[in-house]
RODO-2510 file (C-alpha; in nm, 4 decimals, decimal comma):
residues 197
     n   res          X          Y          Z
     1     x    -4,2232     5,3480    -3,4926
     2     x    -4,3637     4,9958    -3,4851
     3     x    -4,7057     5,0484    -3,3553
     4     x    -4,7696     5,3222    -3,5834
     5     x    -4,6219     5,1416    -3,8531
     6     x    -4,3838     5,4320    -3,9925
     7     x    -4,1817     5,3698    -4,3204
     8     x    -3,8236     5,4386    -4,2728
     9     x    -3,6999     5,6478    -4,5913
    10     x    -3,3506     5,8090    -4,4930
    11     x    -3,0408     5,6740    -4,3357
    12     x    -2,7638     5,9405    -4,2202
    13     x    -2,4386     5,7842    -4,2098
    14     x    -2,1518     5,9505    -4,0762
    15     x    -1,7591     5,8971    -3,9597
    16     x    -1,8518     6,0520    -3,6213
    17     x    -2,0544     5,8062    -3,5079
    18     x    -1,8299     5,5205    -3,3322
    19     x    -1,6251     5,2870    -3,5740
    20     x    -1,7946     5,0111    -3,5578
    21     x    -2,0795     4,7998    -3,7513
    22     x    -2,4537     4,6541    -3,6232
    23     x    -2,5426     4,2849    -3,6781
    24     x    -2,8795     4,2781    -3,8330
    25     x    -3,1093     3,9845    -3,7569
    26     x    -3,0152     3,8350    -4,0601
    27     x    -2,6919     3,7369    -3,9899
    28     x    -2,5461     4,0452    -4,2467
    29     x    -2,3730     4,3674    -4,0949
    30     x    -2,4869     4,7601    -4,1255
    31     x    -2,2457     5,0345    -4,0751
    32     x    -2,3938     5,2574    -3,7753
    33     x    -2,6530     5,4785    -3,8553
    34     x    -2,9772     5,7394    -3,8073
    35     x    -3,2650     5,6807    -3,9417
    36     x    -3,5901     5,8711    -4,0475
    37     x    -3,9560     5,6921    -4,0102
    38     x    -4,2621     5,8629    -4,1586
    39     x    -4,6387     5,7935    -4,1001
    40     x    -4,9583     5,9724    -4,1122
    41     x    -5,1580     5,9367    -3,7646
    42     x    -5,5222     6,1061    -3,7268
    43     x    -5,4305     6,3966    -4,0189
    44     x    -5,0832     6,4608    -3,8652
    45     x    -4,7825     6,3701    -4,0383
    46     x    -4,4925     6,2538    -3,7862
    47     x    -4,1426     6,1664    -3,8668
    48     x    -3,9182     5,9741    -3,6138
    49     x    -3,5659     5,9850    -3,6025
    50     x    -3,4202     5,6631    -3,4335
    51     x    -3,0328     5,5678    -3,4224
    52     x    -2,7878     5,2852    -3,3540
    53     x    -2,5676     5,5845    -3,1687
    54     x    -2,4800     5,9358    -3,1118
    55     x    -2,1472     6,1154    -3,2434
    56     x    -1,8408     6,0547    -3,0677
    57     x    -1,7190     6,3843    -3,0384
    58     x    -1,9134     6,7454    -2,9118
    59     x    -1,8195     6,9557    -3,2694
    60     x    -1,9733     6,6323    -3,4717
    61     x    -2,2884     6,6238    -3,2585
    62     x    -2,3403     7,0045    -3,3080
    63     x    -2,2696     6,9102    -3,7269
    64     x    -2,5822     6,6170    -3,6756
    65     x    -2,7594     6,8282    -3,5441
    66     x    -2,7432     7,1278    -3,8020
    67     x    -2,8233     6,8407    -4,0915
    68     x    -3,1247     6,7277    -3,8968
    69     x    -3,2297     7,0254    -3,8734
    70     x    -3,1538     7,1224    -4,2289
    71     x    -3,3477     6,7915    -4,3162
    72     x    -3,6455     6,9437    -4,1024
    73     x    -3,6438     7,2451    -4,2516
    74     x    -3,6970     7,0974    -4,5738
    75     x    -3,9970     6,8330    -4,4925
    76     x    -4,1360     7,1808    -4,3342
    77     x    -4,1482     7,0277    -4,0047
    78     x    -4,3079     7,2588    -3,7375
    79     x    -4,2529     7,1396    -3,3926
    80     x    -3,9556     6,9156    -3,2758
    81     x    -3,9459     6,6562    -2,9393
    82     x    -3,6595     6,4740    -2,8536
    83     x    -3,7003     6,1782    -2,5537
    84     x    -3,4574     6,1748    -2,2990
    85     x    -3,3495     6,0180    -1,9582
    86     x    -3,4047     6,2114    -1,6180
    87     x    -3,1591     6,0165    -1,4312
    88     x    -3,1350     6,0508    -1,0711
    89     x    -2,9425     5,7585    -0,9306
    90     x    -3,2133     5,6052    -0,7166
    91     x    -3,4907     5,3478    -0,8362
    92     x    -3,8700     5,4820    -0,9068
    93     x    -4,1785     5,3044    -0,8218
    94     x    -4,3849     5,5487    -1,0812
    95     x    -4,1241     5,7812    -1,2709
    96     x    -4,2176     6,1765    -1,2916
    97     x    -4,1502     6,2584    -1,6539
    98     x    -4,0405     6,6165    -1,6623
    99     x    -4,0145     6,8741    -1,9637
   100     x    -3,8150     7,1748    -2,1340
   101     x    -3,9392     7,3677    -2,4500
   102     x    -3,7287     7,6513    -2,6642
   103     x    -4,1336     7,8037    -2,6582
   104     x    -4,3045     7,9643    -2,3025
   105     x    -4,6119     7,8755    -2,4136
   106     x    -4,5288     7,5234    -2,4548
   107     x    -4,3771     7,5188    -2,0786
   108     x    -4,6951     7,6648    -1,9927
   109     x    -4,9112     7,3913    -2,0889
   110     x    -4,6898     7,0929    -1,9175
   111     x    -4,8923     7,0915    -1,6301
   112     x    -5,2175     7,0218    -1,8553
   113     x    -5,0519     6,7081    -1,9028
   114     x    -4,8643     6,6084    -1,5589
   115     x    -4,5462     6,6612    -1,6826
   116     x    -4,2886     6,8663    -1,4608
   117     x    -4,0966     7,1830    -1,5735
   118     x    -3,7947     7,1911    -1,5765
   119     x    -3,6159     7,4887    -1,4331
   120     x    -3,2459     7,4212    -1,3956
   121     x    -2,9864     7,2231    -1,4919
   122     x    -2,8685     7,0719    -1,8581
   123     x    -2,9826     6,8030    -2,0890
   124     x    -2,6359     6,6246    -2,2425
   125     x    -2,6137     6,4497    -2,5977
   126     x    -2,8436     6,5054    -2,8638
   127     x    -3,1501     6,5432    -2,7204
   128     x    -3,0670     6,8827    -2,5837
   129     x    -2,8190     7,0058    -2,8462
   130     x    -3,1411     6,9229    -3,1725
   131     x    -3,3890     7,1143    -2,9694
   132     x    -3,1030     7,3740    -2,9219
   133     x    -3,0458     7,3858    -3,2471
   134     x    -3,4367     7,3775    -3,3524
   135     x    -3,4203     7,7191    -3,1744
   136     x    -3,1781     7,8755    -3,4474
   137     x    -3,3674     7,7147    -3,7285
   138     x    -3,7015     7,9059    -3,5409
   139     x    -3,8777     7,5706    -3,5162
   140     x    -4,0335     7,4798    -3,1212
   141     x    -3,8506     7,2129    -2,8931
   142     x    -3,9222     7,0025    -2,6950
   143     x    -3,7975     6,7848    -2,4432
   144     x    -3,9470     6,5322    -2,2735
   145     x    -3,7721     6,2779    -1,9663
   146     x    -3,8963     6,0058    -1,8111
   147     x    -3,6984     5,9818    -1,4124
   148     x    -3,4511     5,6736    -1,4248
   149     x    -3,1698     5,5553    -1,1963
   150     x    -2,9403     5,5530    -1,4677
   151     x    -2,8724     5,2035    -1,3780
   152     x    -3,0896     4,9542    -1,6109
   153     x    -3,2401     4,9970    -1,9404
   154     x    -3,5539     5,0932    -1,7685
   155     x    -3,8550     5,0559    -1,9974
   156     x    -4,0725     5,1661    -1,6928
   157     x    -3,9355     5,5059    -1,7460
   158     x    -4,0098     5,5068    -2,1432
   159     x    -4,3532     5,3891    -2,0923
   160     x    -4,4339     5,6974    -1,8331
   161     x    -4,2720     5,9490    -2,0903
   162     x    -4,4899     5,7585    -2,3768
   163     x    -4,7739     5,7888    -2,1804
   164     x    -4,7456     6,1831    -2,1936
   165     x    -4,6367     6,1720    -2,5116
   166     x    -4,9605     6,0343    -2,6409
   167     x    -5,1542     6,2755    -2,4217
   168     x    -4,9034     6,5667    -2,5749
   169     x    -4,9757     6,5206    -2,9812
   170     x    -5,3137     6,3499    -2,8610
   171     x    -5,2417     6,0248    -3,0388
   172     x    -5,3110     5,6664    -2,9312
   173     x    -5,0877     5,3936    -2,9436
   174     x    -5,0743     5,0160    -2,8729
   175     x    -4,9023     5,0475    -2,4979
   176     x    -4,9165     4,6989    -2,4883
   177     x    -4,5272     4,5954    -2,5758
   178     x    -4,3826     4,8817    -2,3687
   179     x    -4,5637     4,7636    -2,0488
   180     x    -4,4449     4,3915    -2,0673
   181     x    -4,1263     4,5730    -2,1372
   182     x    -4,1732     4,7520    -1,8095
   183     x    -4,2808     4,4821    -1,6084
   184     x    -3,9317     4,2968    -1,6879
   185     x    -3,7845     4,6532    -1,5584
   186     x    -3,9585     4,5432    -1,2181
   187     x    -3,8144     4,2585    -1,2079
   188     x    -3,4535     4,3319    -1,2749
   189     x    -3,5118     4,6461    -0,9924
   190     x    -3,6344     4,3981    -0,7573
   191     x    -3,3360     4,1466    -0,8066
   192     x    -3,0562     4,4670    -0,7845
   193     x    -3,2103     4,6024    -0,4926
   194     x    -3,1956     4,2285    -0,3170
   195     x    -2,8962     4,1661    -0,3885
   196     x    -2,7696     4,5110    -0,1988
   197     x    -2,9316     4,4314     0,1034
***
């Protein structure tokens, strides 16, 4: 969103998200919220949806995700990813990103890109139920999940499924935030796993 410079131009608001409200740098509060970024990068016209955090409750994250996809109907989107965590419970040097799709032929092109199919197993929250839901509303989905231990906010893992990402809609984007970010995620691994021996 920042390194593309997208324009946020919808907030969803809703009671199933957790009662609570975000301090803004400011100093002034926001109630929690989604939010929907536009920009136009090399002809193509992305929108990002971004959030503070995900409904509380399964029936109200099945309800978000039938507005999204309402709200995607209507901007005529025509292909849907969602980012995700891979989490495994052990620390990776260089995280495998790994993918699911609602199309065949998308699956079949993952290895183009070195991303691993997926063949088993479930995706939890809403970044499996939207591309779920995509499927009713006929629109392609796609996951994509960067291998974590679950353990630290691992930015190492984010840059690896950015890195496909870009190679996926063939877009280019300033990397260089995301691997300082990652770096730090070194450092943190490197303190946890000296402290347990």
């Amino acid at each position: 969103i920042e390194t593309l410079h997208a324009t946020q131009f919808a907030d969803i608001y809703s009671s199933s998200f957790p009662p609570q409200v975000t301090i803004q740098s400011d100093g002034t509060v926001d109630l929690v919220k989604n939010s929907l970024f536009f920009t136009k990068h090399n002809s193509q016209d992305l929108v990002f949806l971004t959030g503070d955090a995900q409904p509380i409750s399964a029936p109200a994250e099945y309800a978000l995700a039938e507005e999204i996809l309402t709200t995607c109907n209507k901007l005529k989107i025509n292909s849907i990813i969602t980012l995700a965590a891979y989490i495994t419970g052990n620390f990776s040097k260089n995280p495998k990103v790994y993918g699911t799709s609602t199309s065949l032929d998308i699956v079949k092109d993952f290895s183009k890109y070195g991303i691993l199919t997926m063949n088993s197993g479930s995706i939890v929250g809403m970044n499996g139920v939207i591309i779920g839901t995509a499927k009713k509303f006929h629109i392609p989905g796609t996951c994509i999940l960067g291998e974590t231990s679950g353990y630290v906010i691992d930015a190492k893992a984010s840059k690896a499924i950015l890195e496909k990402l870009s190679m996926f809609l063939n877009i280019q984007f300033d990397m260089s935030e995301i691997s300082k970010r990652a770096e730090d995620t070194e450092q943190i691994i490197k303190t946890i796993e000296l402290q347990a021996n």
